[in-house]
C-alpha positions as a Python dict, from the first residue, in 0.01 Angstrom:
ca = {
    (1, 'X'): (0, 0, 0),
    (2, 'X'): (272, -74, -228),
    (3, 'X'): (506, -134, 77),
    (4, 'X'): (207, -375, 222),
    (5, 'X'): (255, -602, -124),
    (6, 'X'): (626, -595, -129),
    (7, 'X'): (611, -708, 224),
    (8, 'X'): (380, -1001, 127),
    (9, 'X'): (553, -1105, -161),
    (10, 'X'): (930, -1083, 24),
    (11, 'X'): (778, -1334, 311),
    (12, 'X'): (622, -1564, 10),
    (13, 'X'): (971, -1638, -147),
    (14, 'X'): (1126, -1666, 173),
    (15, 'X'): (893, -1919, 267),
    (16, 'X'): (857, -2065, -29),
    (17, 'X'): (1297, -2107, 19),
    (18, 'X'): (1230, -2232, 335),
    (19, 'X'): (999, -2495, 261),
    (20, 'X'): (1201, -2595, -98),
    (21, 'X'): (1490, -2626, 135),
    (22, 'X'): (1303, -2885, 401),
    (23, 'X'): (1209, -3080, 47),
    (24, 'X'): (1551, -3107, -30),
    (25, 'X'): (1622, -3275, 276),
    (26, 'X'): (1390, -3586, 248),
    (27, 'X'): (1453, -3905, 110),
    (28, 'X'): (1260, -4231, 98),
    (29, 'X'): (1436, -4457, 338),
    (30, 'X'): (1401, -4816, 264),
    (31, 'X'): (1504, -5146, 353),
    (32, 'X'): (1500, -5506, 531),
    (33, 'X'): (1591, -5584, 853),
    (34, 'X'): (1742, -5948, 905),
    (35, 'X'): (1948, -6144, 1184),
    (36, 'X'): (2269, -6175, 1199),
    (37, 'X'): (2333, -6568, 1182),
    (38, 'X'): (2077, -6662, 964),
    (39, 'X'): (1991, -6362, 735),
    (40, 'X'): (1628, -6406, 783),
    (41, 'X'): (1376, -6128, 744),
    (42, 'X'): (1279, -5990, 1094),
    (43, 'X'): (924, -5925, 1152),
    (44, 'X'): (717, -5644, 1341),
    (45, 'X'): (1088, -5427, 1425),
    (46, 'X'): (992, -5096, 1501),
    (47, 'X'): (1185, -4822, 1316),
    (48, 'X'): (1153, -4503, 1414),
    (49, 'X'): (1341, -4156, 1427),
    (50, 'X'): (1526, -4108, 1716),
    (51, 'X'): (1346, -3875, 1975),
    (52, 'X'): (1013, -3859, 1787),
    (53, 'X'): (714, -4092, 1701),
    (54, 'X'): (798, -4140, 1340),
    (55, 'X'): (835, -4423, 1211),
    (56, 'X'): (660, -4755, 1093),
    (57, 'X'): (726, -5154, 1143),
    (58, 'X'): (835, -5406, 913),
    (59, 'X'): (638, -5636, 782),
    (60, 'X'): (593, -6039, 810),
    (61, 'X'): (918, -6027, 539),
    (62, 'X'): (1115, -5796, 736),
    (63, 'X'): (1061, -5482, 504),
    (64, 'X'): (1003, -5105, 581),
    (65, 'X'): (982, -4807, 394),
    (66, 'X'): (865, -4424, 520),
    (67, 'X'): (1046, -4064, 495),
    (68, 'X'): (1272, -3963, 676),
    (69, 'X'): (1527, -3671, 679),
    (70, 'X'): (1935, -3612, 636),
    (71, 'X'): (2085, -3693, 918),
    (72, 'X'): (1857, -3789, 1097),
    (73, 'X'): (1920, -4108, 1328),
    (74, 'X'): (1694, -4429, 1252),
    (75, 'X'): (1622, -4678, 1570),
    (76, 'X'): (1618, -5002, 1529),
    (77, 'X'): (1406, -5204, 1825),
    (78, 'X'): (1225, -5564, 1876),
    (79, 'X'): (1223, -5798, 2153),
    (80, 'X'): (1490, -6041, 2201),
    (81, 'X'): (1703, -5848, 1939),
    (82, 'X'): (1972, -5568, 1996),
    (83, 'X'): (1872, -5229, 1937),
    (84, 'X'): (2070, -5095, 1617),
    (85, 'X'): (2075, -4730, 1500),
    (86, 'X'): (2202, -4587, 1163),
    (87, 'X'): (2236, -4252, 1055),
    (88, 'X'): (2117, -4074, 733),
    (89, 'X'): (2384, -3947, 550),
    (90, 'X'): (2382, -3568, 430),
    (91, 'X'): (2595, -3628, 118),
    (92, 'X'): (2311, -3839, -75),
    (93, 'X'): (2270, -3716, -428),
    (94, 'X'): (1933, -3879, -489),
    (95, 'X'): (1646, -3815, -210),
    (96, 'X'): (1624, -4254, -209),
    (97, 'X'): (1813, -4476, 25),
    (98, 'X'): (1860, -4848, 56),
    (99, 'X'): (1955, -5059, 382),
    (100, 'X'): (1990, -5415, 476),
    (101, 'X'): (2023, -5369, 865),
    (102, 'X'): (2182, -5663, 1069),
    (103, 'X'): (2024, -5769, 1426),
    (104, 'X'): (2179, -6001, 1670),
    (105, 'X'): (1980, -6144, 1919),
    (106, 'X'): (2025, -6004, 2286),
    (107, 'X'): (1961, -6224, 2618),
    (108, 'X'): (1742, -6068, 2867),
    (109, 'X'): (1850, -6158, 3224),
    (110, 'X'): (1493, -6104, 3456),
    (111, 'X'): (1551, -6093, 3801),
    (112, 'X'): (1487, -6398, 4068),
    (113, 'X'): (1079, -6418, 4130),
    (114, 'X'): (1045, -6629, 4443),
    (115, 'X'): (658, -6741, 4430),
    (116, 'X'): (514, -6850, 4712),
    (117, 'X'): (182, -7047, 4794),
    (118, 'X'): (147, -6775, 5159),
    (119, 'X'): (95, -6429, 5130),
    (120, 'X'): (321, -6355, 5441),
    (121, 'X'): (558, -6523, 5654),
    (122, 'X'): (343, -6569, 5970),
    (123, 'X'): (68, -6731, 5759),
    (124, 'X'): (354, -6981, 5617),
    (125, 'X'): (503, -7069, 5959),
    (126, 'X'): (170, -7116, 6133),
    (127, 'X'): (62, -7369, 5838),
    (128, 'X'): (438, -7508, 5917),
    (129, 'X'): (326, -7593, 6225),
    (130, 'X'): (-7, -7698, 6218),
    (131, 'X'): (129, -7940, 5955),
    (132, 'X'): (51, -8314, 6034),
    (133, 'X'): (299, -8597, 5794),
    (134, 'X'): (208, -8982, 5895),
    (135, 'X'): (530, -9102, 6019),
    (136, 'X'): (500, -9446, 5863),
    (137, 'X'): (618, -9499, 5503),
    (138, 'X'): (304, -9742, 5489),
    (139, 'X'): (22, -9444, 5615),
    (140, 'X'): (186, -9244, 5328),
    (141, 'X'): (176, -9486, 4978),
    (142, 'X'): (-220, -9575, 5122),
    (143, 'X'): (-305, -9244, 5159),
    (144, 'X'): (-119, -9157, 4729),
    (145, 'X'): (-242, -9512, 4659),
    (146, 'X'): (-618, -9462, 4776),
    (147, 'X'): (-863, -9543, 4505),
    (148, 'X'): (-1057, -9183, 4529),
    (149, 'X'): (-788, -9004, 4523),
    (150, 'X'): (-690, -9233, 4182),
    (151, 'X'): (-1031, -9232, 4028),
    (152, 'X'): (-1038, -8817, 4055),
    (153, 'X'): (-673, -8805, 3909),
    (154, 'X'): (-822, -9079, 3605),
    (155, 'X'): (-1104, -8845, 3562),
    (156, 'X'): (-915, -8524, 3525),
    (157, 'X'): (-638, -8759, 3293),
    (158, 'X'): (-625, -8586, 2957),
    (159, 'X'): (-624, -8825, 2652),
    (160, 'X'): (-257, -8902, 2540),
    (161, 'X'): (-204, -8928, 2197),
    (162, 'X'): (-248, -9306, 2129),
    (163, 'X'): (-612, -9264, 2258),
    (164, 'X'): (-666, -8968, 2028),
    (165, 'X'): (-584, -9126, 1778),
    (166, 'X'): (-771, -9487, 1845),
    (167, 'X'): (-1105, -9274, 1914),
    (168, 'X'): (-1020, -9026, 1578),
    (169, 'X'): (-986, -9397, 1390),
    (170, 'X'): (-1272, -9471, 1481),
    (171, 'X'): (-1500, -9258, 1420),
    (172, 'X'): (-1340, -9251, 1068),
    (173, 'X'): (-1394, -9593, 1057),
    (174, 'X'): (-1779, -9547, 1149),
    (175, 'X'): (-1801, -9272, 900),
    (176, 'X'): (-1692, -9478, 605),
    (177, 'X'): (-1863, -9793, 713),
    (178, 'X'): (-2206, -9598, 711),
    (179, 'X'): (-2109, -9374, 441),
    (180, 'X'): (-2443, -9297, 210),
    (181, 'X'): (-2676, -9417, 471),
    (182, 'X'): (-2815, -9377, 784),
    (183, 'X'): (-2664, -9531, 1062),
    (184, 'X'): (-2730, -9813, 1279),
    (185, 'X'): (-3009, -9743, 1565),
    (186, 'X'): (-2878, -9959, 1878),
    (187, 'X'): (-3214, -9917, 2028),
    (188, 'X'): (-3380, -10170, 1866),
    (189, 'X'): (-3080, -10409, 1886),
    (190, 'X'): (-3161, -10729, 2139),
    (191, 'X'): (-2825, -10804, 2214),
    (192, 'X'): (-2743, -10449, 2380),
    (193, 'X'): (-3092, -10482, 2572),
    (194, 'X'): (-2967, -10799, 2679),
    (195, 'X'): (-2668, -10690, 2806),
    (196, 'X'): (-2814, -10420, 2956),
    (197, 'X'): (-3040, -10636, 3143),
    (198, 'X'): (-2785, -10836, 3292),
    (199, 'X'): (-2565, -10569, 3401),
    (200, 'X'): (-2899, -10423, 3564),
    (201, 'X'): (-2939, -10774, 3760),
    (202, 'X'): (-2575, -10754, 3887),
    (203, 'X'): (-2629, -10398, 4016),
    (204, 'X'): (-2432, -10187, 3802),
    (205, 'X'): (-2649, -9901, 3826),
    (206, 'X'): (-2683, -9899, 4221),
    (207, 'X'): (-2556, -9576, 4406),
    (208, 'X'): (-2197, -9622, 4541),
    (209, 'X'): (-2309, -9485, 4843),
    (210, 'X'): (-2559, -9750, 4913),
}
């Protein structure tokens, strides 16, 4: 019995040692990562120990801060950026520890993509082929300067920005001219029915097909 105890209290201290020792060892790493030209905090860099899944990310300023061990190596990752390491010293006499950690951007070389409107060659050299160009220069600007292909291109025509902003002046315009009342009802106004009238008599509301 007494051998039993002595037993239990000899593996108690030595893993009570064990686990003082593995305190001992940790430190509070923390720090800002920034670039290299500019010194400008680094967002959303993933910092991790080497080999395992811990780590964290710095935030929108560039900082970080999680445990770590001695000697253990720190990865530095992010897109566009180099990927920088540093190692924890083992000769720290306080368990904190301060870095500013320098990244230089990196240029990423993709391979050629070749995109292609055919899925295989045969499809692209029968369409090769079958292809039919007007051999007069006069065939070709009627066919680019035929009004239905220009009225579906003037349909599908974004706004540019001096119409944006004529149509947003507007409307401001309207807003301030009717402000603390009710606007203007155009149904009851004779000179729009009267100009609706006469574009009715000209036929401005026939089908085009007609």
């Amino acid at each position: 019995m007494r051998l039993s105890i002595f037993s239990l209290c000899f593996l108690f201290f030595i893993s009570a040692a064990a686990q003082s020792k593995q305190d001992e060892n940790l430190v509070q790493f923390t720090g800002i990562v920034v670039t290299g030209d500019s010194l400008t905090g680094v967002p959303y860099v993933v910092v991790k120990v080497k080999g395992t899944s811990h780590g964290t990310i710095t935030d929108i300023y560039g900082f970080f801060s999680f445990v770590a061990r001695q000697k253990d190596t720190i990865e530095f990752t992010c897109l566009g950026l180099r990927k920088a390491r540093f190692v924890i010293p083992d000769t720290l006499t306080d368990h904190r520890l301060s870095l500013i950690q320098l990244m230089h951007a990196d240029t990423i070389v993709l391979p050629q993509a070749n995109v292609y409107p055919w899925p295989t060659k045969e499809e692209f050299k029968q369409a090769f082929i079958n292809l039919q160009l007007p051999d007069d220069d006069y065939v070709r600007a009627k066919q680019t300067l035929d009004k239905n292909n220009l009225d579906a291109i003037a349909l599908n025509l974004p706004a540019d920005g001096s119409l944006s902003f004529k149509y947003t002046l507007n409307e401001r315009n309207s807003q301030l001219y009717y402000a603390g009342q009710l606007p203007q009802n155009t149904l009851l106004n004779p000179i729009a029915w009267a100009k609706f009238i006469d574009a009715w008599k000209k036929g401005a509301f026939k089908r085009k097909d007609e």
